[in-house]
N, C-alpha and C positions, 0 to 999 in steps of 0.2 A: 183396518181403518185407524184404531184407537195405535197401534207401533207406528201409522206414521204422522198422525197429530204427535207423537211422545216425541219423534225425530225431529219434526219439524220446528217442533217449543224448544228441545233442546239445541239446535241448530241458530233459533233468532238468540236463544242467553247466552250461545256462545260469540253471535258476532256483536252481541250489547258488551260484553266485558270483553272486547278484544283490545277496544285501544285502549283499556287501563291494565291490562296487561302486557300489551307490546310498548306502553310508552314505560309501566315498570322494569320489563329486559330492558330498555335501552338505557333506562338511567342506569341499570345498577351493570350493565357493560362500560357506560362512561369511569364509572369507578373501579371496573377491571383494569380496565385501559391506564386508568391513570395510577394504579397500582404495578400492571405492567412497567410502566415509564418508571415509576422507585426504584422498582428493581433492577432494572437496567441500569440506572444511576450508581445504584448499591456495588452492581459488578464491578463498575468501573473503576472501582474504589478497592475492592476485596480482591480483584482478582490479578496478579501478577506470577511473573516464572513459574515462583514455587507451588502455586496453586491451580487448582482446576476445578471447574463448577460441577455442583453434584449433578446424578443424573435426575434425579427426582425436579431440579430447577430448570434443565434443558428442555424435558419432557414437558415443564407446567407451562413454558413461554411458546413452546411448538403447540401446545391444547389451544393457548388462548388468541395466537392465530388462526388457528382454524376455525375456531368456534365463532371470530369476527365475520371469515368466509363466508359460513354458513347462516349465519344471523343478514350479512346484508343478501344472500339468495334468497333467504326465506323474503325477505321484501320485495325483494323484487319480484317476486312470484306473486305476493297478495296484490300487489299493483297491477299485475295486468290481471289479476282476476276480475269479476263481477262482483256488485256489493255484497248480496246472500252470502254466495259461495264464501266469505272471509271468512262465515264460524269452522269451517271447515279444516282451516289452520290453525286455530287454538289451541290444539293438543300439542304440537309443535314448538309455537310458542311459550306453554308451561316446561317442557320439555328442554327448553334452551333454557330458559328462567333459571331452573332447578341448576341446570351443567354450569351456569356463570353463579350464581349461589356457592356452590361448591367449589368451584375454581377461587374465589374471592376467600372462602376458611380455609383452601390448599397454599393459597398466595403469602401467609404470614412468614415463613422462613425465620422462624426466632432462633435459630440453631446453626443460623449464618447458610451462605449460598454456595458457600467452594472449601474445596477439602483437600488436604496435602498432596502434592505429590509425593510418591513414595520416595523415588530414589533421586529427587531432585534436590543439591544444598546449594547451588550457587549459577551465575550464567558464564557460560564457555565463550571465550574471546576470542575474538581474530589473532593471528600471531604471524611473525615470520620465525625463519629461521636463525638458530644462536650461530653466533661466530667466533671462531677463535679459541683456545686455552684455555685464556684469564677469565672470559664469558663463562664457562663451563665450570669451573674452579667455585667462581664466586655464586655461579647456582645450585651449585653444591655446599656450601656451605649456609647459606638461605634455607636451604633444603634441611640441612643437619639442623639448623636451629628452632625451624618450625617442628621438626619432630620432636626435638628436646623440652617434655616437659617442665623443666628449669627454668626455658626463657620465655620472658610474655612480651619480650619486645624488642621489634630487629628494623636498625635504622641501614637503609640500603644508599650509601650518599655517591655521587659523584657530579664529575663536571657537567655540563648538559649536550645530551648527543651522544652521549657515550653507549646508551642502552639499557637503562634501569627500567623503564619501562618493557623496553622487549623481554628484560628476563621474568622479572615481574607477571604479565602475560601470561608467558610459560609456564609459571609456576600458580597460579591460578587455575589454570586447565589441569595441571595435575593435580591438583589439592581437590580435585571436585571427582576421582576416584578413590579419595579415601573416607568413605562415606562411613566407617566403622570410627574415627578418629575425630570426625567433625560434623559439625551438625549443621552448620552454614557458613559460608565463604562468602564476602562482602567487597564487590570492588568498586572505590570510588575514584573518580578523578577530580584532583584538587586544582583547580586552574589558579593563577595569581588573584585574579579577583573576586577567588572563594570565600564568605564569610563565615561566621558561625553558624547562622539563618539556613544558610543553603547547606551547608554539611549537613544541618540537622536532617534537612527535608529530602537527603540523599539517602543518606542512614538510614531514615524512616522507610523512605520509599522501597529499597531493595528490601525490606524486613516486612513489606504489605502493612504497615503501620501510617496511619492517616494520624498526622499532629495538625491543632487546630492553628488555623494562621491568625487569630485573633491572641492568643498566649505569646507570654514575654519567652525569650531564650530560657531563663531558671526552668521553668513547669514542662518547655519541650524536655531539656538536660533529663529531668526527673524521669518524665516516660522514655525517653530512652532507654538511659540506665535500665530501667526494669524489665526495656523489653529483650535487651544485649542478654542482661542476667539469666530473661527463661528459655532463654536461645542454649544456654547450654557450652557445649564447646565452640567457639567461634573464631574465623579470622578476618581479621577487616583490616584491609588492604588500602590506604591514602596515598595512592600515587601524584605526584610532582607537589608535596606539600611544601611552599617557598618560604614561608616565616611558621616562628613557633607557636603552638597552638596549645592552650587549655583542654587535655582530654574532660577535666571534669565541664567547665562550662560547656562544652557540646552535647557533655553527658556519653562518654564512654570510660566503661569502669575496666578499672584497671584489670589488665589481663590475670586471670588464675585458674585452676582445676584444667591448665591445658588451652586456656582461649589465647590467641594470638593478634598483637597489633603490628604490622607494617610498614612502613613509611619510607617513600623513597623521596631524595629531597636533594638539593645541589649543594646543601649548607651542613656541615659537619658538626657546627651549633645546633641545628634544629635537634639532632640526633641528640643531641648531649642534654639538651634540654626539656627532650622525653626519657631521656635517663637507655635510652635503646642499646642494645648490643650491635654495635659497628661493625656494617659491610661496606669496607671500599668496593665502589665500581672502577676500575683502572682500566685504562686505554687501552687498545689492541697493541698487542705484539707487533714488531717490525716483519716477521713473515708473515699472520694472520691480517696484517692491513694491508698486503700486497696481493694477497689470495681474494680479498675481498672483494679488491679493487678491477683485478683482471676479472673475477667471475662477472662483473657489475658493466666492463666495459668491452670483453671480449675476448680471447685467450688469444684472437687473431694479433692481437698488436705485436708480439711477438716474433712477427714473422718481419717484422721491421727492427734489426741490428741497432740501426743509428737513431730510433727513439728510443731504445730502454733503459739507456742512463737518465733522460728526462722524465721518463714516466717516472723509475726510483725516486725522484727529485720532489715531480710532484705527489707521490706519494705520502713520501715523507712530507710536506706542508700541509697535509690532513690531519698530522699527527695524531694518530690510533684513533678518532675518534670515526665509526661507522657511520653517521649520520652524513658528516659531510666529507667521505670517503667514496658513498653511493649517491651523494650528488655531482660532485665534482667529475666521480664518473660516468654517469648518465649522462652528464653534458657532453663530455668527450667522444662517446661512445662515436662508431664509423670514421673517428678524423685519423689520418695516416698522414698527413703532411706535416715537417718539422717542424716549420714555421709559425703553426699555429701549437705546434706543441710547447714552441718555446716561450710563445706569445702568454701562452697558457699559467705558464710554470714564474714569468714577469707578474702576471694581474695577481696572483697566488701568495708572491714573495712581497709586494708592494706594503709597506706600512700602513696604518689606517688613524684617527685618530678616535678618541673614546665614541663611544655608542652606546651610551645609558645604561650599562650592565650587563650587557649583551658580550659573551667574551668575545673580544676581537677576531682570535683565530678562527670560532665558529661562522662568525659577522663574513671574514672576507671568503670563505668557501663558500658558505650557501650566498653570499650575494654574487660570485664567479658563473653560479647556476642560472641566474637569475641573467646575468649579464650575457649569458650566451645562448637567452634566448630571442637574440637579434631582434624579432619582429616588436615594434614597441608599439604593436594592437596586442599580441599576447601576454607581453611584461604587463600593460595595463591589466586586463584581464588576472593576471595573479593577483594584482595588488589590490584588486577586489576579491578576494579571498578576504582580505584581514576585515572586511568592512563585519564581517560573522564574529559574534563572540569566540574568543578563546574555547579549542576544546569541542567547537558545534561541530555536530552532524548535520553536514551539509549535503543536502540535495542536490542532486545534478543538474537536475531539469530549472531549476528557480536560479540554482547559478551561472543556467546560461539565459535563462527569464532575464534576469538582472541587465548582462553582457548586453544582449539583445536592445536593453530598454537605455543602457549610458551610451549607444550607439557603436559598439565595439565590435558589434559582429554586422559584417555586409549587408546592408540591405537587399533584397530579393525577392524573387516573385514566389515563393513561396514560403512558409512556415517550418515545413519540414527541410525545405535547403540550408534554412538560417540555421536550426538548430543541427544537422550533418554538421554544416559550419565549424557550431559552439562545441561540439561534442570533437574534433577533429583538433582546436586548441586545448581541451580540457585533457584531449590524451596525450597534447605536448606535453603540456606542466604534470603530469603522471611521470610520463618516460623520463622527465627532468628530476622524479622524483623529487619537486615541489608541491604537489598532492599526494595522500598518501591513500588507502581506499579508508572510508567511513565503518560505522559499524553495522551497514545491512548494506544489501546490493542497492546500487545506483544511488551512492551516499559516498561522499570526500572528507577530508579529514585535515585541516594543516597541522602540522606540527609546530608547536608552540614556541619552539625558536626559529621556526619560519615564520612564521605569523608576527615573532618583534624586529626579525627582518625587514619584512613586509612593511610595520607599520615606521620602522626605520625611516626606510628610502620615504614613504609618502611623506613623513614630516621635513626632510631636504628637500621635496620637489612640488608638490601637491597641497592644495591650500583645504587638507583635509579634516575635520574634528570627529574621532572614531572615540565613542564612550560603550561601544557595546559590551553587552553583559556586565558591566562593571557596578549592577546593582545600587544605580542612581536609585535616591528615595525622591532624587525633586530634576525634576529637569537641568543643564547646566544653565548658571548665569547672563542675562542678557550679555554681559560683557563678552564672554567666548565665543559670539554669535560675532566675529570679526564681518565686516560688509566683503571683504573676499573670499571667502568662505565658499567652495566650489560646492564640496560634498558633507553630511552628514548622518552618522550612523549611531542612532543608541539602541538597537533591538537589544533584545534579549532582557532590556533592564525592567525587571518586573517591579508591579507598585508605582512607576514613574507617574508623578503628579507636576501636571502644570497648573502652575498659580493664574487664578481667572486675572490678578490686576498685574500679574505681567507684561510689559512693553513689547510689542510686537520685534523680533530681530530684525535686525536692518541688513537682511543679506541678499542684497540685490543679482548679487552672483550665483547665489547658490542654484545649481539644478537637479540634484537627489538627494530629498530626506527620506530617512531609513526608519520608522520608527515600529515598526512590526512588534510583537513580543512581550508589550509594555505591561500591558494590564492599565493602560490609560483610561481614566473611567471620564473627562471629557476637554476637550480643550476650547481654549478660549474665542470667540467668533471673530476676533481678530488677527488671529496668531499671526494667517499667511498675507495680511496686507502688505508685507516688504519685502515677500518674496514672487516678484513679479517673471522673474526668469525659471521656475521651479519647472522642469519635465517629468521627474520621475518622483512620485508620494508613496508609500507603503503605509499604512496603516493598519497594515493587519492584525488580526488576533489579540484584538484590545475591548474593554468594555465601555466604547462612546455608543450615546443614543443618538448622537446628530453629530453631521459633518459643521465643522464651521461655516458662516457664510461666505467669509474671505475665501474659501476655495473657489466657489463661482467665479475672482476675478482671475484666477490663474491661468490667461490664456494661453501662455507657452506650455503649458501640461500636456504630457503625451500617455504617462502611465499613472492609473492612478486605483489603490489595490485596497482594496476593504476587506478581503476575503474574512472569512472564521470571525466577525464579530457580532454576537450571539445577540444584541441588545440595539445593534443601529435600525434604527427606523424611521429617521427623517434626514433628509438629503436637500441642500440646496439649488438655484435653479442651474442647469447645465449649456445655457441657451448660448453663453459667453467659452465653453471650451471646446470649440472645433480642431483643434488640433488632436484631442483627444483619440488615442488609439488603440489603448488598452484601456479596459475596465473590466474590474472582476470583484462580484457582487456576492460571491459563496458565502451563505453559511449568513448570513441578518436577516433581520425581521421585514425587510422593504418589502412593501406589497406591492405597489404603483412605479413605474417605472418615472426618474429625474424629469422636470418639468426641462423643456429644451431639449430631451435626448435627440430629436429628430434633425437637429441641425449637427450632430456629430457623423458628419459624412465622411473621415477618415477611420472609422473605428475599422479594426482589424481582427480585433479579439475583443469578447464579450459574452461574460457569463455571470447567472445570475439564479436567482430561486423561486422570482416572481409566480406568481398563480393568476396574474392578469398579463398579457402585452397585446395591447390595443391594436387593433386587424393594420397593416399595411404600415405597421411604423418598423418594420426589419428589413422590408425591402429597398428601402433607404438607405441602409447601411450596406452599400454595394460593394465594399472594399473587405467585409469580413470574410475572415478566413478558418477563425475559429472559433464557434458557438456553442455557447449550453444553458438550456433552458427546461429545467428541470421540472419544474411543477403546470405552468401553463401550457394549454391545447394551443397548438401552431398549425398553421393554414400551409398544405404542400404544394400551394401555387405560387405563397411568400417564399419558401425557402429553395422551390425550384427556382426563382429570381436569381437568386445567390452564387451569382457563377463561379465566385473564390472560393467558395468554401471550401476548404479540406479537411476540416474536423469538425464533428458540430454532435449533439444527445440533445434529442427534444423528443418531444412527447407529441402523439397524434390522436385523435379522439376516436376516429373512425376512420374503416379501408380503406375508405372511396380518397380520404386525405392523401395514404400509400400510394394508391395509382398515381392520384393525380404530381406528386411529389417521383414519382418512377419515369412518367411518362417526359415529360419535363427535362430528363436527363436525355432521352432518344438525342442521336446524333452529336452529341457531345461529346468533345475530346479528352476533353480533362473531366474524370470525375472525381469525388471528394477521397482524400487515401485513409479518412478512418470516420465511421459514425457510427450510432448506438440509435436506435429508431425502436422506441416502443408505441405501440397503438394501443390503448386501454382508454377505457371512462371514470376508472378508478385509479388513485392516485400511489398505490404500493409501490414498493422498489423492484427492480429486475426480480423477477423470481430466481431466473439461473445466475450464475456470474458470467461475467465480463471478459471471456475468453479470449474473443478474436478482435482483431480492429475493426471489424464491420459485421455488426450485429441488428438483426431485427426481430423485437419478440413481439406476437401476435398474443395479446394478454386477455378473455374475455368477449374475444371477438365471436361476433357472426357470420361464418364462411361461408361459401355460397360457391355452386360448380366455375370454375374459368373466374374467380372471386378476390385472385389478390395478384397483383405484380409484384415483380421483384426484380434490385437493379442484379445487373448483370454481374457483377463482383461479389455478391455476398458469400460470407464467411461462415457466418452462425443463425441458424434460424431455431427460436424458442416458438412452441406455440404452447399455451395455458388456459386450461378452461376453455375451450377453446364448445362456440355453439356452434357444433357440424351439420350442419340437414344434410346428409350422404345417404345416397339408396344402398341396400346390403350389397348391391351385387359390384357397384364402384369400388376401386383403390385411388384413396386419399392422395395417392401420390402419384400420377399430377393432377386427377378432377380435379382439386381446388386451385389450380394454377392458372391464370391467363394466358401464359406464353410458357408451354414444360417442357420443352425439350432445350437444354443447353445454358438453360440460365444458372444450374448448379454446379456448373464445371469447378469455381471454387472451393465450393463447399467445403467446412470442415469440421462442421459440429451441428447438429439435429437432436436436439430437446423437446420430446412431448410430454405432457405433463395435463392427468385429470380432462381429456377428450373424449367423451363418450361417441356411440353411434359409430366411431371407425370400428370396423372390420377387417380389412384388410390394410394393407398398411401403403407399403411400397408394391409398384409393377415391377415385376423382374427385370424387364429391358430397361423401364425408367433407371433403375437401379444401374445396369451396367453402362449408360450411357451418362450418368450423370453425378456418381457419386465416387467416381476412380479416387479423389481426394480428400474423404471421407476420414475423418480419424476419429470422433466420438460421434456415439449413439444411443442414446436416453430415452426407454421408452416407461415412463409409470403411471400406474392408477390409470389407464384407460379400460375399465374392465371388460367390455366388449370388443376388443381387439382380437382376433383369432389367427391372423397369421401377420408376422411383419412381412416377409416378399411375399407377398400373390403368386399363387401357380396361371401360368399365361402359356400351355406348352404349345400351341398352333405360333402364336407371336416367337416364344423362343424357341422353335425347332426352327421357323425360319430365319432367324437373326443367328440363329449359331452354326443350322448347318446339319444338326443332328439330327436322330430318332427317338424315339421313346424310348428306347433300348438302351441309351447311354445315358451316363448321369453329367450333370450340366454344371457347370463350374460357375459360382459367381465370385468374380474376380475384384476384391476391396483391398488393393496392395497397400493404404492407410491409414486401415482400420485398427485404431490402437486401446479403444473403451469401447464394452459393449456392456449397457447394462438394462436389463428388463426387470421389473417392479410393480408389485402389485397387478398384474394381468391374469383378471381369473379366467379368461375363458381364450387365452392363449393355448392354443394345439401345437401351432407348430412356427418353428423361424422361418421356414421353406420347406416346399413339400421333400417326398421319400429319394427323388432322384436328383436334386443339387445339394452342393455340397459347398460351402461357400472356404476362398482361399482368402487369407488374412497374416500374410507374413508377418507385420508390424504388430501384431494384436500384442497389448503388455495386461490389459487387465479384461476380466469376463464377471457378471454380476447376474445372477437370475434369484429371484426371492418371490415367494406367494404366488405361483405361476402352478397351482396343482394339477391343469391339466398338460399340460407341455412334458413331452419325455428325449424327443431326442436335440442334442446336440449339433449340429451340420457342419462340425468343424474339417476341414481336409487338414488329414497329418500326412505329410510325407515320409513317401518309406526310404529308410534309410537303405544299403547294401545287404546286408542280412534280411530287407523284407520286410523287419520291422519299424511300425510309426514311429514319427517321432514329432517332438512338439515343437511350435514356432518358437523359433530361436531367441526372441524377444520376451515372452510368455511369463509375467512377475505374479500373476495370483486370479486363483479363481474363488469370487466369492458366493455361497452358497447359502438361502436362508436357512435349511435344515440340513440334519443327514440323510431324513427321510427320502428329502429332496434328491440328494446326492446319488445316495444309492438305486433312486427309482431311475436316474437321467440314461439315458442310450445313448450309445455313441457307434461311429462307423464301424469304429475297429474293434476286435474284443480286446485287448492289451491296451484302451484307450485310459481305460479309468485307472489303472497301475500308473501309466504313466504319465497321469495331472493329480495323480493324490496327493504328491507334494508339493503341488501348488493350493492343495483346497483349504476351503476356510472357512467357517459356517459362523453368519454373525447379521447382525442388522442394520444397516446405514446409519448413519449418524441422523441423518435428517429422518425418519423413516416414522421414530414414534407421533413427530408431528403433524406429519400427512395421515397417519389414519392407526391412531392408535386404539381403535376397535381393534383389529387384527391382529394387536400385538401378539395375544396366545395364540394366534393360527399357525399350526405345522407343515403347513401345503408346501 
């Protein structure tokens, strides 16, 4: 009696001091969390190429994820308890205290987050291929002088076009295998309207050096200098530097003990007056310009006698220079009629008059390019190219965003037609070689004497004012805000300040400003009173907290882009912009959707980050096509309304929203070609990434037998945490389905992730009837999972045909990731007698799986009888050797022949999903 009065007294102290202990974890998690966030900020700053985060900081940000997990389960557990029962959780409670306690004195990092890589000095470039002799010659002795301890400094000059650059490139990429010679490789690009400011902050950046932006030039010079100095051996590379430059005021010291400056420039002064050792770039040879020329445009021409004195002809009007050697030819490329050869070889030879410093001979070939590209929606289309600063990496997609929005690409009934469309001129001006590729995939590049091509012709013909990147500190002059003034562009110019008592511009014409990139921290509530004709506004990536109110009268507005600004949070009323068609609200603070948004019954596109959108104000916007609404719960009877949609990521609270969003689409012809559809009550990011174009992750949910639909095209199904009520003796796959037969015919990626109570996984038949397209398969942390296929032999001896006697083929011709994780009470992939066929298979992954022995791979026998492995087959990862050597396979010769593929190691994600385990050998 007296142990359970002692229970019972200790039972009520423990639920009297539970909420000053659950409300202590939760403040001092608030202070994890917000320590987390420094240190994420901290990364952002520390971590570049040459560097990579320790393991000890990946591991501390994966703890303090999980530890959030498990801090909001535990609440949710004492809530649906009974009041007594809370003391019950107390020990729990102290229990997390203690882990976030600890995590919080592990969180200091005073010894910094990221640590060198070893054999990284510098980043490897894009290149083409060198041309010619003289090309070859002259990199060769670039080559001699960087080796030459004697020289600290090599001016590489020539005309522009020529190729200083390309070789340049090239030699960059080799200079990053001689890791014994140099200790970092430094490549800048110097645009015309490079100042001291920016070279600083280029310098800096590649060197993982943060200078403060409140310091004059002198104090950045000083840290520089020091930092070049403990760098050691070094070369720093200033390619297209146009005027002469102070090494000391930028703060790079003069080259010694071997470090090396570069500079390539079109001005033979610049060179002389860094005192450099002079490399003429010289023009291609008369046969290396003809070689170039045919590679560029076909060796067929040839097969035509009576153009090749004309092609010589125009060849020679290229005069050695490959730049507009491989435009002139790309233009021509397929034409075999004389006439236009001759026509050709007239526009070529045609005199021109001055062009601002632009040499003329460069001026009339790459404008011949230009000029034959007949359709004048594509010519325009180029000459939106220059509207990007000098130099940018430009995006594909946003350059034909643009196209799209100044009305240049066809209007259409769909989103994805317009942009085939845009993508379909973007590879004209490619093959014209008037884009060149960027510096990552699905990035363009002009070339910088395309670009004053470019902005050339728009000053002859277009009533355009292009100030981009050219590092405005104040906006331009009321004065240059001409009233005919079509288009203007100042992105990139960071710092740009508008004066609150400036006069509004009187540009009644205008209908694109460009101001993206600014760093505008606010503009005046007047600005756009006189631009009543305005369609397309950018604003992006600037620091305003409010839109002007003068935008509200901008009824001719069609696009209008706020995206990336971290600080806007009040918005005027939108009741007056019905024309409106684009709006994209990424990445501010806006919580409340635009007072009037409901009368924007043209929107098309519309995305945003809100946490509130008020029931039934989306289904009004019947002409959208592309939606995202990342934070708020959406109702799936609104966005079943939505018949245009074909792209859309929102978030649903619960299943039943799924159905009813599934159902909705029955009988429908057109259904959407990309969406991301998570169901959760909690507001985290995708767990998995973003694989396929049609993705639904089940995050959290409640499944329930016949419990979820699904549309008929899906791609990727995540399910996480998922609360199963499954009997042992069901397989997960289809009980939990509404409709399981045929809706996975797409399928091509299956993520489970932290699912208890499954058992069984997959039914065998479901499997061969449903998952033929299958290429990734993820199963982790479900510790009561015991077999992924089900044995089902009455079901599959009648669907295949066979007996006990034979062993049963499951056939996954797709199948190219297979990775199991964390399943402690996994036996087996499929029972003794299938054997599953996986030609495509490239990667195999089992970790912490101690009961599981055999493998169910079929290897086909070669002629001699013996197995052999899927011809695709790049790596099997294994968590131990243990493992490895306990695993069985069909064949005895199986394990000889994947030792060279084995690999024993840990996921990268691994320690943060359950690093309790980390020391488990299983």
């Amino acid at each position: 009696m007296d142990f359970c009065l002692n229970k019972i007294d200790k039972l009520l102290k423990n639920h009297r001091s539970y909420d000053q202990n659950m409300n202590d974890l939760k403040r001092k998690l608030e202070y994890l969390n917000a320590l987390k966030e420094d240190i994420e900020l901290r990364m952002k700053v520390e971590l570049h190429p040459s560097k990579k985060l320790k393991k000890q900081v990946h591991l501390w940000l994966g703890t303090v994820e999980r530890i959030n997990g498990e801090i909001q389960k535990l609440e949710q557990k004492v809530v649906k308890s009974s009041i007594i029962p809370r003391g019950f959780h107390i020990e729990n409670v102290l229990k997390k205290k203690a882990e976030v306690e600890e995590l919080l004195q592990q969180g200091k990092f005073d010894q910094g987050l990221v640590v060198n890589e070893l054999t990284w000095i510098g980043q490897a470039l894009a290149t083409t291929t060198l041309v010619g002799k003289v090309a070859k010659s002259c990199m060769e002795e670039i080559w001699t002088c960087l080796m030459d301890d004697g020289i600290g400094k090599i001016g590489v000059w020539g005309m522009g076009g020529v190729g200083k650059t390309t070789i340049m490139k090239l030699i960059n990429n080799q200079l990053l295998k001689e890791t014994q010679k140099f200790n970092i490789v430094i490549w800048i690009t110097v645009s015309k309207e490079m100042n001291i400011s920016k070279i600083q902050k280029c310098i800096s950046r590649a060197m993982g050096l943060t200078l403060p932006d409140d310091d004059d030039e002198t104090i950045k010079a000083g840290m520089l200098n020091e930092k070049l100095t403990q760098k050691g051996r070094y070369v720093l590379i200033l390619d297209d530097l146009w005027d002469k430059l102070s090494l000391e005021e930028v703060g790079i010291p003069k080259p010694s003990n071997g470090s090396k400056l570069v500079v390539t420039t079109r001005k033979l002064d610049v060179c002389r007056y860094l005192d450099c050792r002079e490399v003429k770039m010289p023009t291609l040879l008369e046969q290396d310009a003809r070689s170039l020329f045919l590679e560029k445009i076909g060796r067929n021409v040839l097969n035509y006698p009576d153009l090749l004195p004309i092609v010589e002809s125009v060849v020679e009007q290229c005069a050695g220079l490959p730049l507009a050697i491989v435009t002139v030819a790309s233009s021509m490329k397929g034409i075999s009629n004389i006439h236009e050869w001759r026509n050709a070889l007239n526009e070529l030879s045609r005199p021109i008059k001055s062009v601002n410093g632009l040499d003329e001979r460069v001026f009339q070939k790459l404008k011949f390019s230009y000029d034959h590209l007949e359709d004048e929606r594509v010519q325009h289309c180029f000459l939106c190219c220059a509207l990007y600063p000098e130099d940018w990496n430009i995006s594909e997609f946003r350059l034909i965003e643009l196209w799209i929005a100044e009305g240049l690409v066809e209007e259409m009934d769909s989103e994805q037609a317009e942009f085939d469309q845009g993508y379909t001129i973007l590879n004209k001006l490619k093959n014209n070689c008037l884009l060149g590729n960027g510096e990552s995939i699905g990035h363009v590049k002009l070339h910088d004497l395309v670009r004053d091509m470019a902005l050339r012709l728009t000053s002859a013909k277009l009533h355009w004012l292009v100030r981009a990147g050219m590092q405005l500190q104040e906006i331009p002059h009321v004065r240059e805000w001409s009233e005919d003034l079509e288009t203007v562009s100042l992105m990139g110019s960071e710092f740009l300040q508008i004066p609150s008592e400036m006069s509004p511009p009187k540009c009644h014409m205008l209908t694109t400003l460009l101001l993206s990139n600014c760093l505008v921290a606010g503009i005046p509530d007047c600005f756009f009173e006189q631009m009543k004709g305005l369609k397309v506004l950018d604003l992006s990536r600037n620091f305003i907290r409010s839109l002007p109110s003068s935008i509200s009268k901008l009824e001719a507005l069609t696009v209008l882009l706020v995206r990336e600004c971290p600080l806007l949070e009040k918005v005027p009323s939108f009741s007056k912009l019905e024309a409106l068609k684009k709006f994209d609200l990424k990445g501010t603070k806006i919580k409340k959707l635009p007072h009037g948004m409901e009368r924007l019954v043209n929107l098309n596109y519309f995305v945003l980050d809100e946490e509130e959108v008020p029931s039934g104000i989306l289904s009004k916007f019947s002409c959208l096509r592309h939606l995202v609404v990342r934070n708020a719960f959406l109702k799936g009877e609104e966005i079943g309304e939505l018949k245009k949609l074909e792209f859309f990521q929102i978030r649903f609270y619960a299943l039943n929203e799924l159905n009813t969003y599934v159902q909705a689409l029955h009988g429908r012809r057109q259904l959407p070609s990309r969406y991301q559809i998570r169901v959760s009550h909690h507001k985290r990011m995708l767990f998995f990434g973003l694989n396929s174009e049609k993705t639904i992750e089940l995050n959290g949910c409640e499944i329930y037998r016949a419990g979820v639909n699904f549309p008929s095209d899906l791609q990727q199904l995540n399910i996480v945490e998922g609360a199963i009520d499954i009997p042992d003796e069901e397989v997960f796959f289809p009980w939990f389905m509404a409709t399981p037969n045929g809706v996975f015919s797409f399928l091509k990626e299956i993520n489970i992730f932290d699912c208890q109570k499954i058992k069984k996984l997959f039914s065998c038949v479901w499997v061969l009837s449903n998952l033929q397209n299958l290429e990734v398969l993820r199963v982790w942390e479900c510790y009561q999972v015991e077999e992924i296929i089900a044995s089902e032999m009455e079901l599959v001896e009648e669907e295949m045909g066979s007996s006990n006697s034979h062993t049963i083929q499951l056939l996954l011709p797709k199948l190219k990731i297979l990775e199991l994780w964390l399943l402690e009470h996994l036996e087996s992939i499929c029972s003794a007698n299938k054997v599953m066929i996986c030609d495509s298979l490239e990667k195999i992954c089992v970790g912490y799986c101690p009961n599981l022995q055999r493998m169910p791979l079929y290897l086909p026998p070669l002629d001699d009888g013996q197995p052999s492995s899927p011809h695709s087959l790049k790596e099997i990862v294994i968590s131990s050797e243990e493992l490895w050597e306990s695993m069985e396979w069909d064949h005895p010769n199986a394990k000889s022949l994947f030792k060279p593929f084995f690999t024993h190691r840990k996921p990268h994600w691994f320690a943060s999903l359950s690093p309790h385990l980390a020391d488990n050998n299983a």
